[in-house]
N, C-alpha and C positions, 0 to 999 in steps of 0.2 A: 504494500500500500504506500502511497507516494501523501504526503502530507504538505498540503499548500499553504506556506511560510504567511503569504499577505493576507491569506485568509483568518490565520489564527493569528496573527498579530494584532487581534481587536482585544476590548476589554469583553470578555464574553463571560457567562456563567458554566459554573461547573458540568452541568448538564450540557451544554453545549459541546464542553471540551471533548465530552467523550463521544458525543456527538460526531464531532469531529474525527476522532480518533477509526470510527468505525465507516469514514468516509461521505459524512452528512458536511454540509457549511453551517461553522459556528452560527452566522446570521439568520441563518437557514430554520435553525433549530431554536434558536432565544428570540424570533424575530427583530432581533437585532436592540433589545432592551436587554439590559443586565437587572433582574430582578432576583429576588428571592421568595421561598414562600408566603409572604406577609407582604410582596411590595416592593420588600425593600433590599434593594443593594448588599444592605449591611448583614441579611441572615446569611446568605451564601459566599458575599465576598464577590469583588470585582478582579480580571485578569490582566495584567497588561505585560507581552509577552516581549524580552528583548533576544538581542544578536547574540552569537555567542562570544562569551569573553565581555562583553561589553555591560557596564552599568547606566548607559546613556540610552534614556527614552528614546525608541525610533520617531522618525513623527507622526505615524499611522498610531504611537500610544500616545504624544498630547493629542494626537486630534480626540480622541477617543475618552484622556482624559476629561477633557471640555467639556466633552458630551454629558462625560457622568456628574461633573460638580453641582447642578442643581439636584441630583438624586441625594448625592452626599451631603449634601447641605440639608435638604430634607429628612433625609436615615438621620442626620445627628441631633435634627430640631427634637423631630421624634423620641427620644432614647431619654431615659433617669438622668439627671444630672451625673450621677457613680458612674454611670455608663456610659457618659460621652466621649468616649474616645477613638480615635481607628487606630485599629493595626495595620500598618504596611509593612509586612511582609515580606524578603526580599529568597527568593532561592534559587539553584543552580541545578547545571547537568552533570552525568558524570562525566564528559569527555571532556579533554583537551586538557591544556596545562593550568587553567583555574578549576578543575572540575573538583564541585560539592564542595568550593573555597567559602567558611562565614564571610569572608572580607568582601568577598565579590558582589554575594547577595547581602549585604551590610550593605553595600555601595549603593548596589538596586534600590533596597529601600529606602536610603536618602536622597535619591533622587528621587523619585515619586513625591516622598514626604515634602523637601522643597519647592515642587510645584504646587504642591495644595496648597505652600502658604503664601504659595506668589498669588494664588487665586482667592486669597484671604480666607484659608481656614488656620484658626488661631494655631500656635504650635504646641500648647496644652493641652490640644485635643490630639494631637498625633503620637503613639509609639513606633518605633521603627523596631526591625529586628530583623537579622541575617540568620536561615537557616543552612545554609549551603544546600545539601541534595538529600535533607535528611526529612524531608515532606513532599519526596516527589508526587506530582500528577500521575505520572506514568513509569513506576521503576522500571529499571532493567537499565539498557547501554544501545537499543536501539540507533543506528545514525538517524534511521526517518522520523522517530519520535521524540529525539532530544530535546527537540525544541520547546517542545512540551514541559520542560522541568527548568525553561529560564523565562521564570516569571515575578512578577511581583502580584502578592493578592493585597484588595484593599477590605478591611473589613471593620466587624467590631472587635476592639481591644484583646476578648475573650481567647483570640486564637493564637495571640502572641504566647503562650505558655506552654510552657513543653508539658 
């Protein structure tokens, strides 16, 4: 199965991914909303997919983050004061010579995090965290699927914890 990179470099939902995975379009299958069961963004987590080796948002993920900042803005109006937070999340593949690095998906997730407060979400509300390859989407060492494990998710706080 050949996995088309422009297609899953959207922010998509989990369901989509796999979606994906068994040869559906992310878009295809989330109608192209990142939702979660309730609505909202925040239950499932938003994706935003990069190059490998690289911590620098491609620009199909700002365009995509744009898209999502009224959802997030909303998931977090919604949420207990306790619980206003997001986790972004940063993680890796296992190939090549940063593979399953914290620093790499460290990286990922400050840059995401950054843009959200270029887009004015406060930085009190943000945690970052690097898991390297150790929450993949899709284990294993796949070449067609790697791609699939250099992501950052955006979510609520709750999933920052091991």
């Amino acid at each position: 199965m050949t996995v088309r990179w422009p297609a899953l470099a959207r922010a998509v939902s989990a369901a989509s991914i796999l979606a994906a995975m068994a040869g559906a379009s992310p878009a295809a299958a989330s109608g192209g909303v990142v939702s979660g069961f309730d609505g909202s963004i925040l239950s499932t987590g938003a994706y935003l997919f990069f190059d490998r080796g690289s911590a620098v948002l491609p620009t199909v993920g700002e365009r995509d983050l744009l898209r999502l900042m009224p959802q997030l803005r909303a998931g977090l109006a919604a949420q207990p004061a306790a619980e206003c937070r997001l986790c972004v999340s940063g993680h890796t593949d296992e190939a090549g010579p940063e593979a399953g690095t914290p620093e790499l998906a460290e990286a990922r997730a400050r840059a995401v995090a950054s843009r959200l407060m270029d887009h004015s979400l406060p930085p009190a509300q943000i945690v970052t965290r690097g898991f390297g390859a150790r929450r993949p989407l899709r284990p294993g060492t796949d070449p067609e699927l790697d791609g699939l494990n250099r992501f950052v998710r955006i979510g609520l706080a709750g999933y920052c914890h091991d």
